[in-house]
DOTIDO-164210 format. One record per residue: residue in one letter; x, y, z of N, C-alpha, C in turn. Coordinates in Angstrom, 3 decimals, decimal comma. Layout:
BEGIN
SEMI residu       nx       ny       nz      cax      cay      caz       cx       cy       cz
SEMI      A        X        Y        Z        X        Y        Z        X        Y        Z
...
This chain:
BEGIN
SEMI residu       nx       ny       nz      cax      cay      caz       cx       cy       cz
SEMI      X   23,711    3,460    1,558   22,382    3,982    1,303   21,375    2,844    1,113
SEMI      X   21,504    1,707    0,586   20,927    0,633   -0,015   20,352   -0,057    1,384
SEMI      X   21,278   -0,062    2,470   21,441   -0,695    3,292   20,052    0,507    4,356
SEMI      X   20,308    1,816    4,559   19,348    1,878    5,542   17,794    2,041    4,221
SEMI      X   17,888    2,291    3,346   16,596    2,097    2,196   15,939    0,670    3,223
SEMI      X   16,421   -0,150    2,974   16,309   -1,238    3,485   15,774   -1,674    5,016
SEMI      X   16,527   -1,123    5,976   16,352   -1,038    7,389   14,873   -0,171    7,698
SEMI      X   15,028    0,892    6,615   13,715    1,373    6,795   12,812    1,061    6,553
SEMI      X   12,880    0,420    5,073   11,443   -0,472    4,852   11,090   -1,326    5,170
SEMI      X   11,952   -2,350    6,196   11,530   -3,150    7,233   10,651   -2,573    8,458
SEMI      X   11,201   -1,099    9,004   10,683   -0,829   10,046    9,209   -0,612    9,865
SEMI      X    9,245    0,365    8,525    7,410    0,674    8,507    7,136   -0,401    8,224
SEMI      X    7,155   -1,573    7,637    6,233   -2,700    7,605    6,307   -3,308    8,869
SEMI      X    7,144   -3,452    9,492    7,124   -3,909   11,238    6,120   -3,230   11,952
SEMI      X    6,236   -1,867   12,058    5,409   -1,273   12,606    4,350   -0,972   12,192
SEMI      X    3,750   -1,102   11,017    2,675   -0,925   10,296    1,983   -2,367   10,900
SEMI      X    2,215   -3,271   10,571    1,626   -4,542   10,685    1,454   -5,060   12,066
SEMI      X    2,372   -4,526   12,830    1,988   -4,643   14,388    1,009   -3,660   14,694
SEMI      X    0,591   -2,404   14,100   -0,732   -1,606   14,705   -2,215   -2,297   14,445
SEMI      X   -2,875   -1,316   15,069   -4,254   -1,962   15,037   -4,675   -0,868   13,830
SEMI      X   -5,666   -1,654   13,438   -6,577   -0,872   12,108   -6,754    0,607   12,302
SEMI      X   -7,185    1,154   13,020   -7,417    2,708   13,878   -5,794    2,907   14,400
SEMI      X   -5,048    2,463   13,848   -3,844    3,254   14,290   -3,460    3,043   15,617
SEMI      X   -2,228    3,289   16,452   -1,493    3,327   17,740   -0,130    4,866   17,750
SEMI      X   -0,025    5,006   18,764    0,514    6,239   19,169    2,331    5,855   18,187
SEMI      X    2,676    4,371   18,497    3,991    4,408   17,656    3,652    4,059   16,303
SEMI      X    2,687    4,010   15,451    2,463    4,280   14,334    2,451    5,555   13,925
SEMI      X    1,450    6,394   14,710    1,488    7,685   14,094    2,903    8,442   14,322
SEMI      X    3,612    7,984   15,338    4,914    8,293   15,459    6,205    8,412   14,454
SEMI      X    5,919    7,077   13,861    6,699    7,015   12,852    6,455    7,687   11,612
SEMI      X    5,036    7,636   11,465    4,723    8,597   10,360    5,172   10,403   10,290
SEMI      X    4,857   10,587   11,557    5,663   11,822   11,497    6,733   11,959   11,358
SEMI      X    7,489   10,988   11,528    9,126   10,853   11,932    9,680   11,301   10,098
SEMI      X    8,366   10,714    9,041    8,937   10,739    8,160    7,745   11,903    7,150
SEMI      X    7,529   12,565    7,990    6,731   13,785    7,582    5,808   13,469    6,823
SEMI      X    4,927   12,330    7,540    3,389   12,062    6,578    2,241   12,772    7,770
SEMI      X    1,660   12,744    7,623    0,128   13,356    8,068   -0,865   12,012    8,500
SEMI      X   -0,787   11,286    9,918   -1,795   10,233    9,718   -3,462   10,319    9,317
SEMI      X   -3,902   10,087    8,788   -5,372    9,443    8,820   -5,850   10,103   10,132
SEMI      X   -7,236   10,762    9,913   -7,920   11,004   11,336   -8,644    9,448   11,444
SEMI      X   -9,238    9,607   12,802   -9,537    8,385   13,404  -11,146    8,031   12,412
SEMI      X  -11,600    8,791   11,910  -12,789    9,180   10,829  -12,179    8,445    9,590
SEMI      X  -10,849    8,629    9,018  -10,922    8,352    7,587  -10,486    6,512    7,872
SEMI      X   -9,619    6,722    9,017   -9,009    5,478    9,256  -10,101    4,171    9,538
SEMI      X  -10,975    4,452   10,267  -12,653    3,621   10,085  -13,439    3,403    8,711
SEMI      X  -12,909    4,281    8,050  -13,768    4,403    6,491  -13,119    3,479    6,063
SEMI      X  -11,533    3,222    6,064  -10,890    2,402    5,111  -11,302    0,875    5,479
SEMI      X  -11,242    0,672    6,873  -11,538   -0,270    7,763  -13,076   -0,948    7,411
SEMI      X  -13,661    0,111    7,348  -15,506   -0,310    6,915  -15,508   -0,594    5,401
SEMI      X  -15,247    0,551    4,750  -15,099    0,126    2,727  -14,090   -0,545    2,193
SEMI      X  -12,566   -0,652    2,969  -11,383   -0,909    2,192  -11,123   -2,354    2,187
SEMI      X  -10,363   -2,824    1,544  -10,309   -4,528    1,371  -10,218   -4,862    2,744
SEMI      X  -10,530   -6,091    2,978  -10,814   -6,873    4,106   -9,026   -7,035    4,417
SEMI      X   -8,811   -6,877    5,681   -7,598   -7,229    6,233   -7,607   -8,080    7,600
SEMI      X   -6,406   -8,507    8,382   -6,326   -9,059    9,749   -6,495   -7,328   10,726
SEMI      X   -5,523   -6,586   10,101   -5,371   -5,612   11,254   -4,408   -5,219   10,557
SEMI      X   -3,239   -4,632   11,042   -2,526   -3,188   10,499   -2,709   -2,336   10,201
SEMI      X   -2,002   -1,160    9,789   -2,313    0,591    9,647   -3,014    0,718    8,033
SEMI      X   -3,572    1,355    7,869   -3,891    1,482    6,797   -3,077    1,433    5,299
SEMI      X   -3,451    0,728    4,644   -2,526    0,859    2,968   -2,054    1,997    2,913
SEMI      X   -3,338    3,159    2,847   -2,237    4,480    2,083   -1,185    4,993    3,145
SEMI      X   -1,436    4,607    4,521   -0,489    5,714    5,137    1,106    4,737    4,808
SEMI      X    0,906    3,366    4,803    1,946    2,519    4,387    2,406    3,018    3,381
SEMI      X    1,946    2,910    1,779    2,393    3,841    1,004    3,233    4,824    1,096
SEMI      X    2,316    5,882    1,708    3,427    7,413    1,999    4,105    7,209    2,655
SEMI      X    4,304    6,597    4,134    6,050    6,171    3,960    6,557    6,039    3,813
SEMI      X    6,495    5,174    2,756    7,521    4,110    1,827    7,926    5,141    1,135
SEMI      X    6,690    6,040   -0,106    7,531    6,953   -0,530    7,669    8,266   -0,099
SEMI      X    7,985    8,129    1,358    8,545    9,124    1,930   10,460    9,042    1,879
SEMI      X   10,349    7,735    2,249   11,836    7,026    2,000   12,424    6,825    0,685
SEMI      X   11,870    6,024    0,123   12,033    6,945   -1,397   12,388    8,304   -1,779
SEMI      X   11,453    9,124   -1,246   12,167   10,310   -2,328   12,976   10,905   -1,512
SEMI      X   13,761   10,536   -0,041   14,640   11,068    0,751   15,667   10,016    0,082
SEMI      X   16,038    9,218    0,136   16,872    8,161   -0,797   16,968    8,687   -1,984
SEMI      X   15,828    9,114   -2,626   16,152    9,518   -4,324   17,130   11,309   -4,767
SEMI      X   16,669   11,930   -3,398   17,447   13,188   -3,514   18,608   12,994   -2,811
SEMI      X   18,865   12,060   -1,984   20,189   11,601   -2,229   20,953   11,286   -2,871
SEMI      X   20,695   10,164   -3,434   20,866    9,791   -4,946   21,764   10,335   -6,359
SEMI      X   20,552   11,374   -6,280   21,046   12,705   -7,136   21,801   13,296   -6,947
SEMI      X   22,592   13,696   -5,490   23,554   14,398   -5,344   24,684   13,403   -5,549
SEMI      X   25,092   12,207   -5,887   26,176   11,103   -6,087   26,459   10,424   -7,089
SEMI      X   27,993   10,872   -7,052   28,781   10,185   -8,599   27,785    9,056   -9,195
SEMI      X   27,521    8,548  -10,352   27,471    7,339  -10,359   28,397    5,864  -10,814
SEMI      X   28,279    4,925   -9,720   29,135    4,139  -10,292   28,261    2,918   -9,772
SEMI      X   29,228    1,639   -9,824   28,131    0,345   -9,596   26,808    0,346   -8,394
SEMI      X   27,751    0,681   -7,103   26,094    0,855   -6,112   25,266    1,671   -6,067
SEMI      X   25,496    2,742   -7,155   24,456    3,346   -7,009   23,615    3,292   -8,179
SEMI      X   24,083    2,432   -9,341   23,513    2,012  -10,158   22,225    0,678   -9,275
SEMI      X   22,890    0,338   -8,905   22,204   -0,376   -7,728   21,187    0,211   -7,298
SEMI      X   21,310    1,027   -6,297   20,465    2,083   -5,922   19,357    2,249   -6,437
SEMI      X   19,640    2,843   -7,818   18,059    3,119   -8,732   17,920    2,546   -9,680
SEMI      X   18,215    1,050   -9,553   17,657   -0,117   -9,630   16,545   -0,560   -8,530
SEMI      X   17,167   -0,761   -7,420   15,983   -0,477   -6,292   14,835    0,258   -5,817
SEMI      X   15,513    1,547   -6,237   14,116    2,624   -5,989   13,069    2,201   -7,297
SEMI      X   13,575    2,059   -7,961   12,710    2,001   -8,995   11,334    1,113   -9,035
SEMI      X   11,607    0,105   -7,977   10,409   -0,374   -7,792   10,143   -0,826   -5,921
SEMI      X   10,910    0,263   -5,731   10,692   -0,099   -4,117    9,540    0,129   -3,559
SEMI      X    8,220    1,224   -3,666    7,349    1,337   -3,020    6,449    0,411   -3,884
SEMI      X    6,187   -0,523   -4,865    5,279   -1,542   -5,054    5,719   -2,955   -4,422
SEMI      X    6,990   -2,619   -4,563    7,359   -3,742   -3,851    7,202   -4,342   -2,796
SEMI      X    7,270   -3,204   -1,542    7,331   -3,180   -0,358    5,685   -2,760   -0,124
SEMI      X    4,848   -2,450   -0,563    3,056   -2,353   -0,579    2,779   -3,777   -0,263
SEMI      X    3,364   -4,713   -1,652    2,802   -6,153   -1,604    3,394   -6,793   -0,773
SEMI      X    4,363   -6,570   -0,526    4,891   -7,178    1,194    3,654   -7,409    2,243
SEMI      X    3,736   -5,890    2,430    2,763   -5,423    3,548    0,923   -5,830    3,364
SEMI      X    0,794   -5,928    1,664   -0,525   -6,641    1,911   -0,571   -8,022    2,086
SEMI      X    0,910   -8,449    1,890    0,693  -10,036    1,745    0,413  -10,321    3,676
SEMI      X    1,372   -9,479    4,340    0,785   -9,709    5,776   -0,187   -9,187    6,635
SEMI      X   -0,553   -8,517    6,248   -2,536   -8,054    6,567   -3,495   -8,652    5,167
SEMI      X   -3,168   -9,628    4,517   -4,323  -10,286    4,200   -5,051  -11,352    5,272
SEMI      X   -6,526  -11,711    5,169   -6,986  -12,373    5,740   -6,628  -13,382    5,577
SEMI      X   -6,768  -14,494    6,502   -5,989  -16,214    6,194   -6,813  -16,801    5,126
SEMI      X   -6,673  -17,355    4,346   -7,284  -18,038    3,028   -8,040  -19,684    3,802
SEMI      X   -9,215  -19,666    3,421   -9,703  -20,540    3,822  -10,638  -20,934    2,859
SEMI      X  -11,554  -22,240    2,982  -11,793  -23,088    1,643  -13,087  -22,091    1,660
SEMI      X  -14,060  -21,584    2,004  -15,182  -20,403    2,414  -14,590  -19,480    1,326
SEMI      X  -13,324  -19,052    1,905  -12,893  -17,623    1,155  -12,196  -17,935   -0,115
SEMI      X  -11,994  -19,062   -0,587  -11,251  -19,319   -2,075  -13,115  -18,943   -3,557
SEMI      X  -13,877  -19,739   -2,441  -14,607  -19,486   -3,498  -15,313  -17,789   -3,599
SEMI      X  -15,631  -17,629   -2,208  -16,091  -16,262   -2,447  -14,942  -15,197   -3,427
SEMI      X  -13,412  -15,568   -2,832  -12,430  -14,543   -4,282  -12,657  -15,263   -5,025
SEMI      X  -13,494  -16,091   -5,382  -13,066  -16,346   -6,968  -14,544  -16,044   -7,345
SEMI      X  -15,616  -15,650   -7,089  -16,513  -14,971   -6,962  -16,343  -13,474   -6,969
SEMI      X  -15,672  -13,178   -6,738  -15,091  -11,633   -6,596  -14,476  -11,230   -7,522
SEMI      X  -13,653  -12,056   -7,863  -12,498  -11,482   -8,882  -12,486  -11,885   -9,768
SEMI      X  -14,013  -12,746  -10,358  -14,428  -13,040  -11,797  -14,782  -11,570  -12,403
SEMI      X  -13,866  -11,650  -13,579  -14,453  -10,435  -14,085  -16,096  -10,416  -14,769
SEMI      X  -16,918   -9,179  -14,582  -17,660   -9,151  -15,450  -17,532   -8,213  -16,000
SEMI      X  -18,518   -8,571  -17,705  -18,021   -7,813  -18,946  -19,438   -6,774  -18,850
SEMI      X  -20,358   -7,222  -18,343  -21,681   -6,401  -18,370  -22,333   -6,989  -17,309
SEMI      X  -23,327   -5,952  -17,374  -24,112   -6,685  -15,836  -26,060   -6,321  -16,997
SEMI      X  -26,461   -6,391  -16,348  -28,089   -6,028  -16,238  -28,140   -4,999  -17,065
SEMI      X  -27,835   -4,148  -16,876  -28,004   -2,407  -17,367  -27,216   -2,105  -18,229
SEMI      X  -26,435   -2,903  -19,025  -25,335   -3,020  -20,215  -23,952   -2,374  -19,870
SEMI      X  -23,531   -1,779  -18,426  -22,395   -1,144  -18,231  -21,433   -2,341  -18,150
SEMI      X  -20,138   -1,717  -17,897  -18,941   -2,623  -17,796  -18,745   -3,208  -16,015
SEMI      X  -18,250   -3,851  -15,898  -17,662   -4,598  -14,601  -16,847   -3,079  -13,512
SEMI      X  -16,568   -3,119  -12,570  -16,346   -2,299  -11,883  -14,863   -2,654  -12,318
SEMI      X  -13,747   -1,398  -12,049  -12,148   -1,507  -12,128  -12,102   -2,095  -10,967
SEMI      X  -11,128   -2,649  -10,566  -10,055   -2,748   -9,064   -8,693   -2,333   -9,358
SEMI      X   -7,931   -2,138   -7,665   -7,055   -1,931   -7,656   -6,081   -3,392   -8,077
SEMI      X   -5,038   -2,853   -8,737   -4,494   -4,187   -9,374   -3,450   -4,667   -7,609
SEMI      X   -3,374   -3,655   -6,662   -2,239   -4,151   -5,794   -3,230   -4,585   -4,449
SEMI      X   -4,529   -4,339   -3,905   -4,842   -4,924   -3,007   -6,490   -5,014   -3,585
SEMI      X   -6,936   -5,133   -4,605   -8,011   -5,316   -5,110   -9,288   -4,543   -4,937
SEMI      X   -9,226   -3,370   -4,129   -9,993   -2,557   -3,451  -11,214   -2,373   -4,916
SEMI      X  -11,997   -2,247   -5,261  -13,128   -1,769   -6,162  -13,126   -0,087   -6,273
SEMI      X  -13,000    0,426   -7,446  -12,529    1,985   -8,001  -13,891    2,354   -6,877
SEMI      X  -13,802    3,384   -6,097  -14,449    4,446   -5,389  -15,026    5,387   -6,081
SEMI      X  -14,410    6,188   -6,881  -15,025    7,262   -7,667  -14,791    7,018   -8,786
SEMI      X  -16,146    7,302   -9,662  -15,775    7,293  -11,403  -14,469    8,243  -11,716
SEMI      X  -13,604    7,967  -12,368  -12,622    8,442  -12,565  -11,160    8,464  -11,643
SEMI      X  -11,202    7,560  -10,907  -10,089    7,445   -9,831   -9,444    6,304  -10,839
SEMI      X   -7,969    6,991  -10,759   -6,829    6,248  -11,184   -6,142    5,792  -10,371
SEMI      X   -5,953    6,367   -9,140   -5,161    5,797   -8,050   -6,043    5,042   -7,082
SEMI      X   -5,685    3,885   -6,284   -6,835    3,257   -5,517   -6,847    4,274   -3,873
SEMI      X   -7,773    4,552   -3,389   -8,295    5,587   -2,161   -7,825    5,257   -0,969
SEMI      X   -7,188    3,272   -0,812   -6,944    2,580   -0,029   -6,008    2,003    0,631
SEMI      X   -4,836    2,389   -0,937   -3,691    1,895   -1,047   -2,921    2,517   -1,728
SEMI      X   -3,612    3,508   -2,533   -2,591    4,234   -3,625   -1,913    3,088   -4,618
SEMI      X   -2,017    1,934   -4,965   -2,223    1,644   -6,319   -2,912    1,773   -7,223
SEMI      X   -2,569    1,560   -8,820   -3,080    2,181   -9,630   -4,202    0,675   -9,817
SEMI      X   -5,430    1,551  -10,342   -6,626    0,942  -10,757   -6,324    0,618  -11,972
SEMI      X   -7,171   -0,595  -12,245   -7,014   -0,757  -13,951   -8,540   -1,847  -14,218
């Protein structure tokens, strides 16, 4: 079990990271394969226009719901089996497999770091405590830094990590 957990979460990041931003026919392929719903070509531009700056690949969230698409097909597996050492194993792994495998996938659709872009993130990701108008600094997502979208969003819109 450990072993295709594994094979699989190579593939969606393979294939995730080889699509173009707007998606390709074996992206959305695979997504069905694992009963997600892609992005219309509308939301998939939104993420592309508002969502953190990337090289190219499929969008964060549909990456996400794959991952825990595999996950919770792995996890109701899981459940149906004795436990003994590998599968103690097992959910040891699940347990942090879809953050795990997110930061994978943003580490290879981030943009290339260049001496331009060190200062602008560090311009970015200075926190502020107040601005002008006495409010607080905007949240981000703690896993691809996206800036909270809606007052009250706990999950990020972009990536499905949690805001903080």
């Amino acid at each position: 079990m450990l072993k295709w957990i594994e094979e699989q979460a190579a593939r969606v990041l393979d294939t995730a990271s080889a699509s173009p931003p707007l998606g390709d026919p074996s992206w959305d392929g695979l997504l069905r394969e694992y009963g997600v719903r892609p992005l219309s070509q509308e939301e998939r531009q939104q993420h592309v226009t508002e969502g953190p700056k990337r090289r190219g690949g499929a969008a964060p969230i549909e990456v996400r719901l794959a991952l825990q698409a595999i996950h919770d097909k792995a996890h109701a597996s899981w459940k149906q089996m004795d436990i003994d050492d590998d599968e103690r194993r097992l959910a040891q792994k699940l347990s942090s497999f879809v953050d795990e495998n997110m930061r994978a996938y943003l580490g290879r659709v981030a943009p290339a770091i260049t001496t331009a872009s060190i200062f602008a993130n560090a311009r970015a990701t200075t926190q502020v405590y107040a601005t002008a108008g006495g409010g607080l600094g905007q949240m981000k997502c703690a896993a691809c830094g996206a800036p909270r979208k809606n007052e009250g969003d706990l999950d990020c819109v972009y990536c499905g990590g949690k805001v903080s």
